[in-house]
C-alpha positions in Angstrom: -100.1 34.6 33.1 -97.0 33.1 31.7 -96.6 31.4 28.6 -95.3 28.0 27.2 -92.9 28.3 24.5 -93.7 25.3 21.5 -91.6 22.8 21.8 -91.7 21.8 17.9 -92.5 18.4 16.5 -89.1 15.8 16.2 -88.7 15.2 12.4 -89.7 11.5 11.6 -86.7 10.3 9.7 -86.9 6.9 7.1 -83.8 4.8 6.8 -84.6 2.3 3.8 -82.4 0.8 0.9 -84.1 1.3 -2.4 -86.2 -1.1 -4.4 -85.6 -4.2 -1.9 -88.2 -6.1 -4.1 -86.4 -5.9 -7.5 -83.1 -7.5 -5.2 -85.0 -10.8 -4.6 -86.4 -10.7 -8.1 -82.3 -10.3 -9.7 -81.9 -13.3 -7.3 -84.6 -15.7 -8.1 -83.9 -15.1 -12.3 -79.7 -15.4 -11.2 -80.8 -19.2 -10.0 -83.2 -19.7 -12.7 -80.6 -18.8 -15.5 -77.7 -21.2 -13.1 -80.3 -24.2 -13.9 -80.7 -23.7 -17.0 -77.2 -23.7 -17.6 -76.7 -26.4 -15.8 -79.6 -28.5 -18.0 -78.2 -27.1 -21.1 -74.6 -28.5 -20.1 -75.9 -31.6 -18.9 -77.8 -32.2 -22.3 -75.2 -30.8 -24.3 -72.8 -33.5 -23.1 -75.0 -36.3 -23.8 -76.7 -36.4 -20.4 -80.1 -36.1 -19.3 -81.5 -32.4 -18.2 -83.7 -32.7 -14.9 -86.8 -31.8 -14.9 -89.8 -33.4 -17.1 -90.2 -29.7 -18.8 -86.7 -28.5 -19.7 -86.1 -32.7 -20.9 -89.0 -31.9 -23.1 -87.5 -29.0 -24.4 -84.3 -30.4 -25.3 -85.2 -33.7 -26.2 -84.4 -34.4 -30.0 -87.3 -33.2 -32.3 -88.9 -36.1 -33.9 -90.5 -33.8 -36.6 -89.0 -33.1 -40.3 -88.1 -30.0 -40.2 -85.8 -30.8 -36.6 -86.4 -26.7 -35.6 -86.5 -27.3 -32.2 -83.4 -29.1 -30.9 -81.4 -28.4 -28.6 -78.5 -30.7 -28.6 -78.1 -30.0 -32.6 -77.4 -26.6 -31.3 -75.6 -27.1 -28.5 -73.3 -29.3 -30.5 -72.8 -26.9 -32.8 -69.3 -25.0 -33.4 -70.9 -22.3 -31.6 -71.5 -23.9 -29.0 -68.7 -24.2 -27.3 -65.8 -22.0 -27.0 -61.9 -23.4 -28.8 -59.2 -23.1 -26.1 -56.7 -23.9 -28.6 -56.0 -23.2 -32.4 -56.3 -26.5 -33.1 -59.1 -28.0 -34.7 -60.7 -31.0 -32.2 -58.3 -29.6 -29.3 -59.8 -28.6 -25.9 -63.2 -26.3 -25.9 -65.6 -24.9 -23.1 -68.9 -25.3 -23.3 -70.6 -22.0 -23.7 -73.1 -23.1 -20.9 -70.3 -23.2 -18.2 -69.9 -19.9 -19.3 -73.6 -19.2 -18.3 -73.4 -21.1 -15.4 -70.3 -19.1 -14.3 -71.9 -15.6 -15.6 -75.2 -16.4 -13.3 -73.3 -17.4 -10.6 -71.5 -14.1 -10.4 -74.8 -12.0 -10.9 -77.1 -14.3 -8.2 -73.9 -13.4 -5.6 -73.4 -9.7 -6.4 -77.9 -9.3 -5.8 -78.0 -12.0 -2.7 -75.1 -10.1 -0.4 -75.0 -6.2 -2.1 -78.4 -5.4 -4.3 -79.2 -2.5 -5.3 -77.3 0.6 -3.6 -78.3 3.6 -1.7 -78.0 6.9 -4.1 -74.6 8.1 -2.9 -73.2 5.0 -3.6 -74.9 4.3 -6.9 -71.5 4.5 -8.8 -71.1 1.1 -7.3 -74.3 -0.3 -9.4 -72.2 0.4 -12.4 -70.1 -2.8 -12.1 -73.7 -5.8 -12.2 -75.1 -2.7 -14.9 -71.7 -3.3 -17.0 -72.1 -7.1 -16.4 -75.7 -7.9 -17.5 -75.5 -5.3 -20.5 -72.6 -7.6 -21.5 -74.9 -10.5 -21.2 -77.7 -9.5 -22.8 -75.8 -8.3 -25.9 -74.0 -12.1 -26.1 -77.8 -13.6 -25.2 -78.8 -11.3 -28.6 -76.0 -12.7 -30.2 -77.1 -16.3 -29.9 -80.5 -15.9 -30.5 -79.3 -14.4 -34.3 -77.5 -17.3 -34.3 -79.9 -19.5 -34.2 -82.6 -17.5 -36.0 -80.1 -16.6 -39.3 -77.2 -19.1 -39.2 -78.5 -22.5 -37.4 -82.0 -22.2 -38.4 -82.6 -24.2 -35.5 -84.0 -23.6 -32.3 -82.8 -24.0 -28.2 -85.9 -23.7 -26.6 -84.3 -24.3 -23.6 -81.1 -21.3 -24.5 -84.2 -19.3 -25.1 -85.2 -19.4 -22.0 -81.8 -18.6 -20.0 -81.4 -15.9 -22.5 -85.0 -14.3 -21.3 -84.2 -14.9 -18.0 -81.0 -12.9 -18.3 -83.3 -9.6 -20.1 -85.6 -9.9 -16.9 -82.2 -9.6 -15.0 -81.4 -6.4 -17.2 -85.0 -5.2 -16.6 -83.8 -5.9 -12.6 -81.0 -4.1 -13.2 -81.9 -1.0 -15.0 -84.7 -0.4 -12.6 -82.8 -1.2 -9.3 -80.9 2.4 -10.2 -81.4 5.0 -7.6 -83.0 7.2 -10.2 -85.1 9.4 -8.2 -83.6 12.3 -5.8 -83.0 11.9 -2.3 -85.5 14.0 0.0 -84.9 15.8 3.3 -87.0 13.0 4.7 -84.5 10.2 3.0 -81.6 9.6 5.7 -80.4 6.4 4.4 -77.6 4.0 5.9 -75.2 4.3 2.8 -74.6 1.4 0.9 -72.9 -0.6 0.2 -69.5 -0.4 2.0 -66.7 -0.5 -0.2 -65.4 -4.1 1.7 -68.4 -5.3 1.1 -68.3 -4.7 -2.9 -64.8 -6.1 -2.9 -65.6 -9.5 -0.6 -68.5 -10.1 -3.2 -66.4 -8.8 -6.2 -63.6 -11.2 -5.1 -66.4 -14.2 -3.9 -68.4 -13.9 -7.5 -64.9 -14.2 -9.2 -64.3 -16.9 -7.4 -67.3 -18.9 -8.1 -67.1 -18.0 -11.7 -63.7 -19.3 -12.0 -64.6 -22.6 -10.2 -67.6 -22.8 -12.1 -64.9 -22.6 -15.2 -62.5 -24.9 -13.6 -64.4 -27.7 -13.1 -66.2 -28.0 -16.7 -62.9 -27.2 -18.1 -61.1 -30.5 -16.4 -64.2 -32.6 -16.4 -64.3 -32.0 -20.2 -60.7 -32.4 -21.1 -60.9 -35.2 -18.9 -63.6 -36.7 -21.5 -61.4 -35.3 -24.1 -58.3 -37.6 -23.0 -60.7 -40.4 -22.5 -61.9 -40.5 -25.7 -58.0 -40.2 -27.1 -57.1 -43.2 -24.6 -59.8 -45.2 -26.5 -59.4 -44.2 -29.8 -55.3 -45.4 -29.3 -56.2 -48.7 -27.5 -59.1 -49.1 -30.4 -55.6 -48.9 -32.8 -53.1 -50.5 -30.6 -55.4 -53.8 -29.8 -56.8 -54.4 -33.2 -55.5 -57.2 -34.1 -54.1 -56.5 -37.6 -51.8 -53.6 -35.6 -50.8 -56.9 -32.9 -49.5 -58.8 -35.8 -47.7 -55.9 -37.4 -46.1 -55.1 -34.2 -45.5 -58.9 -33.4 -43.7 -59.1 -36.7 -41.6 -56.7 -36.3 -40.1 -57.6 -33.0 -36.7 -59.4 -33.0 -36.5 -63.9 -32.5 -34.7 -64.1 -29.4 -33.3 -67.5 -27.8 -35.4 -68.7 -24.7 -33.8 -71.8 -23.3 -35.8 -74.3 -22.2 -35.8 -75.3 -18.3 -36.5 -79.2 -18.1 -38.3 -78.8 -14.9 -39.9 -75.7 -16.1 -44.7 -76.1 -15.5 -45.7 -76.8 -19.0 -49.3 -76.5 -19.8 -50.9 -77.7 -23.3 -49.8 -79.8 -25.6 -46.2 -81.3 -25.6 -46.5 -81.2 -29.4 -48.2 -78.2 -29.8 -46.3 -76.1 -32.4 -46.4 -72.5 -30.8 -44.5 -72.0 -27.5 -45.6 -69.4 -24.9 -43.4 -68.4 -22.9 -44.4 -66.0 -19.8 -42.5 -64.3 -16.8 -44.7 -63.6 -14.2 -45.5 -62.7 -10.6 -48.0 -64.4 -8.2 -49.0 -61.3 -6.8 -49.2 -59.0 -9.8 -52.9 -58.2 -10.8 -51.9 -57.9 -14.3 -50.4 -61.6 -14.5 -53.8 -63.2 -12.9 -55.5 -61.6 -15.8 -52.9 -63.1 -18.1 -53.3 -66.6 -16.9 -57.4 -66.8 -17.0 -56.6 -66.0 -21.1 -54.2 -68.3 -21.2 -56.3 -70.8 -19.6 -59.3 -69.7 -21.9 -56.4 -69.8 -24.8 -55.7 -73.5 -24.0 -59.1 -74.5 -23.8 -59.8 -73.0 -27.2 -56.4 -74.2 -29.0 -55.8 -77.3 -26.8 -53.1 -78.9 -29.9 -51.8 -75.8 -31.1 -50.2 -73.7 -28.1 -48.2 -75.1 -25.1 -47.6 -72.0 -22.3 -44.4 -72.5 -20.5 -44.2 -70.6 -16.9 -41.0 -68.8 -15.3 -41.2 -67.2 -12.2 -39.8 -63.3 -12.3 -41.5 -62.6 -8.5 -40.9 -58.5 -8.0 -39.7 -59.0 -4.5 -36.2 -57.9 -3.4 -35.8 -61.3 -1.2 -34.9 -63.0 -4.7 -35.1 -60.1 -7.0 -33.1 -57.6 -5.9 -33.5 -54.7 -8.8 -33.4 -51.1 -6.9 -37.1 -50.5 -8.8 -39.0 -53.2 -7.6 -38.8 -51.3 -3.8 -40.8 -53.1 -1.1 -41.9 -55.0 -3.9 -44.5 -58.3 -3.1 -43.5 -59.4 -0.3 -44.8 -62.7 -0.1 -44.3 -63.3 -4.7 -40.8 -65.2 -4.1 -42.5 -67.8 -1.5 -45.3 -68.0 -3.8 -42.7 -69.0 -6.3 -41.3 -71.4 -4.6 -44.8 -73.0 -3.5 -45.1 -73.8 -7.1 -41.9 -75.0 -7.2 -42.4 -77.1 -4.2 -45.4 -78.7 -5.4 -43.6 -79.7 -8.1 -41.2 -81.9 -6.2 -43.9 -83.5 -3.8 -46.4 -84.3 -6.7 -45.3 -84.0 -9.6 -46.3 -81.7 -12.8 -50.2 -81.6 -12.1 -49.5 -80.8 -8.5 -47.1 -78.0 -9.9 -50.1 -77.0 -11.9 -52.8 -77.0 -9.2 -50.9 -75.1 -6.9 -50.2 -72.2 -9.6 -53.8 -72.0 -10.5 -54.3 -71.9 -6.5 -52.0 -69.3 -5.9 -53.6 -67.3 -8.4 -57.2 -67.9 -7.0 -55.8 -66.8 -3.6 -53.7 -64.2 -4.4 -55.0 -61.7 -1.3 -54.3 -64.3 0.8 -50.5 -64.7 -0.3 -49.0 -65.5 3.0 -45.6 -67.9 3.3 -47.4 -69.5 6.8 -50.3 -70.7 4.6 -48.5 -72.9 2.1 -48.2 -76.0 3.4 -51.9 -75.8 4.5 -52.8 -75.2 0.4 -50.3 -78.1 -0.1 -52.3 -80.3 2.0 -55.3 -79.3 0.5 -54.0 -80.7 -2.9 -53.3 -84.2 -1.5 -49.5 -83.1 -1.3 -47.1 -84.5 1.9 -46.9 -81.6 4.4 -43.4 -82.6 5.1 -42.4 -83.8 1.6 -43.6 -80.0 0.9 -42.3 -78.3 3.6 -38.7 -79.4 3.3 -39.4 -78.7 -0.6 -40.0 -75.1 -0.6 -36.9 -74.1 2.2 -34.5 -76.4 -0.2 -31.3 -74.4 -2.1 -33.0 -76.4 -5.1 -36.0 -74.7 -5.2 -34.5 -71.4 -5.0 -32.2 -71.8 -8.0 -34.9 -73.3 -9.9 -36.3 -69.4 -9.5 -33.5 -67.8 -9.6 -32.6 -69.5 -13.0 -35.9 -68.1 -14.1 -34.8 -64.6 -12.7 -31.8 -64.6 -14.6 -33.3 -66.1 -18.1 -36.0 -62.8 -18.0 -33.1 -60.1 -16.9 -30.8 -61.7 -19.8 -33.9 -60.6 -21.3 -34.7 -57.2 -20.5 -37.3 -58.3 -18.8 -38.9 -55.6 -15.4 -42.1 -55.2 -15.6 -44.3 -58.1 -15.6 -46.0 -60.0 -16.8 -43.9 -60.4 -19.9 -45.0 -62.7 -23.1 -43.1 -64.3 -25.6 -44.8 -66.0 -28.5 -42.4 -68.5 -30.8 -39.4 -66.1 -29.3 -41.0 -62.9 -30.1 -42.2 -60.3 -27.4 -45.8 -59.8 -27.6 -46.7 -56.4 -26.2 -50.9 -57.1 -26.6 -51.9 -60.0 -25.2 -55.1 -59.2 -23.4 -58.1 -60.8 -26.0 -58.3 -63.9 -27.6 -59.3 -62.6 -30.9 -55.3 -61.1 -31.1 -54.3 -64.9 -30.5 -56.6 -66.1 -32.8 -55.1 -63.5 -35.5 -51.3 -64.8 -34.6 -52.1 -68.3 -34.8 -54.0 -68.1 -38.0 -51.8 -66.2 -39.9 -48.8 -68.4 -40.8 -46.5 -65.8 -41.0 -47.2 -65.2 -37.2 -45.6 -68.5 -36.6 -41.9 -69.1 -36.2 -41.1 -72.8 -37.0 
């Protein structure tokens, strides 16, 4: 009787990454620590955190004492980080630098995690990262325990988030020995540590970038304001006014005149029926008028920036339709009179989208005018020397830009608020007589 030869048993092999469940923990406290941040910015900037607990936490303290607040400590010099040497230059918040350190951690857990043993050398790089971290997080919290005597409860809690990430960290190390049983895949590949190395980067630097420009961006903002608090005060309008040379603005007969005849100050403006600026310029002037109807007449010259009557290289394509418009005004003038001159400009301003040479008459009939009278007005040579007299009073001038204001011969650079006006015309040395 013949025997069988034992076949032996196949060896049951395990192929498993270590400690998948401290992975999705690193992951969960990477996004909890990226809100935070993202709170602690938000409040830190003046805005509101989400979330009825964290707004809570960082609400101002309505207590005495003020220990627990987080924007005094978030406003503090520490916490934000000086870009510059200069003191109130540029700074980065300190939580963007969370935001951009959590970022870079949640990414390095979500697509590697923790490594198989052969490639544990790779877990050095997150292990280097978060010690980093937690030593800063220890720094703050001294901070705020020794100098600040004040307390973020809200910093508090990205800081413990970030020693549950070391905790993650530390114990998502291959530590123990690999057995004749543990066949694992090796991991991770080297292109993957280097497309998540170069991804976290990434993010972090984004993360960076866009805090950086949205708070210089406040930054200039609150420059722009602080120079157009200086520049339109109205003590700096009449210094400036004062200073600006008398020049000789002859006066053009046929020229709109609204106010006064008598009125002892003299406007003067160059503008353009389709510039934006100058339909801001005449509602003051019409609010100006109605508040100092015997003390200012406004006299209106036409300076249209279109290259059909304006031909400066700069103006380009210009307004196309601004010399018509000009000579609408004009025309009204010759078919009604000065109050027809003066309802046409207001109605040209009123409908200034809907500049358009074909629609003229139509807006002439409107006011009661002759559409033939009007018509033949606004094509005459007449007309159009009228505006180009104005054209050549404002380049004699300097003038380019509109719209352009002269008070009593003297260029007045802010004009946009009535209280400026009401500073000129008060103070008698404001007046040229």
């Amino acid at each position: 009787m013949s025997s069988t030869p034992e076949v032996p048993a196949p060896v049951i092999t395990r192929r498993r990454l270590p400690k998948p469940w401290w992975r999705w923990t690193a992951v969960a406290l990477g996004l909890a620590g990226w809100w935070l941040s993202l709170q602690l910015l938000l409040a830190g900037a003046g805005g509101s955190a989400a979330g009825g607990v964290l707004e809570v936490l960082c609400g101002r303290s309505t207590s005495a004492d003020r220990r627990f607040d987080c924007r005094s400590v978030l406003a503090s010099r520490w916490g934000s980080i000086p870009l510059t040497g200069e003191e109130g230059g540029a700074t980065l918040p300190v939580a963007a630098v969370g935001m951009a350190y959590f970022a870079f951690v949640t990414l390095w857990y979500l697509f590697v995690g923790p490594p198989t043993r052969p490639r544990r050398a790779y877990h050095l790089l997150p292990l280097l990262v978060v010690v980093g971290g937690v030593l800063v997080s220890a720094d703050f919290v001294r901070l705020m325990a020794l100098e600040l005597r004040q307390w973020c409860v809200g910093c508090l809690l990205a800081h413990i988030t970030n020693a549950g990430l070391l905790l993650c960290t530390l114990a998502a190390w291959p530590w123990r020995a690999q057995t004749a049983q543990d066949v694992p895949c090796p991991h991770p590949t080297a292109r993957l540590v280097l497309a998540t190395l170069t991804a976290g980067t990434l993010a972090a630097l984004l993360h960076l970038t866009i805090v950086f420009i949205a708070s210089t961006g406040g930054q200039v903002q609150r420059l722009r304001d602080a120079y157009l608090k200086i520049v339109e005060d109205p003590e700096y309008v009449l210094w400036d006014y004062r200073r600006q040379p008398v020049v000789e603005i002859p006066v053009r007969p046929d020229a709109l005149v609204l106010g006064a005849p008598e009125a002892p100050n003299r406007v003067v403006v160059f503008s353009d029926f389709q510039c934006p600026q100058c339909r801001k310029l005449h509602g003051l002037l019409e609010e100006l008028l109605r508040t100092y109807p015997d003390r200012v007449r406004v006299e209106y010259r036409h300076f249209p920036q279109d290259p059909a009557c304006n031909p400066r290289p700069e103006f380009g394509a210009g307004h196309p339709a601004a010399c018509q418009a000009a000579r609408a005004c004009e025309a009204a003038r010759v078919a009604g009179g000065p109050e027809a001159a003066a309802a046409m400009y207001r109605l040209l301003y009123q409908r200034q989208a809907e500049l358009d040479r074909q629609r003229f008459v139509d807006w002439a009939a409107e006011l009661g005018l002759d559409r033939a009278t009007f018509d033949s007005a606004i094509n005459s040579p007449n007309v159009a020397a009228q505006v180009a007299e104005d054209i050549a009073c404002g380049t004699r001038l300097g003038v380019a830009a509109v719209p352009v204001v002269y008070l009593n011969g003297r260029r007045l650079e802010r004009w946009g608020r009535i209280s400026t006006w009401a500073a000129l015309l008060r103070d008698a040395a404001a007046v040229d007589r």
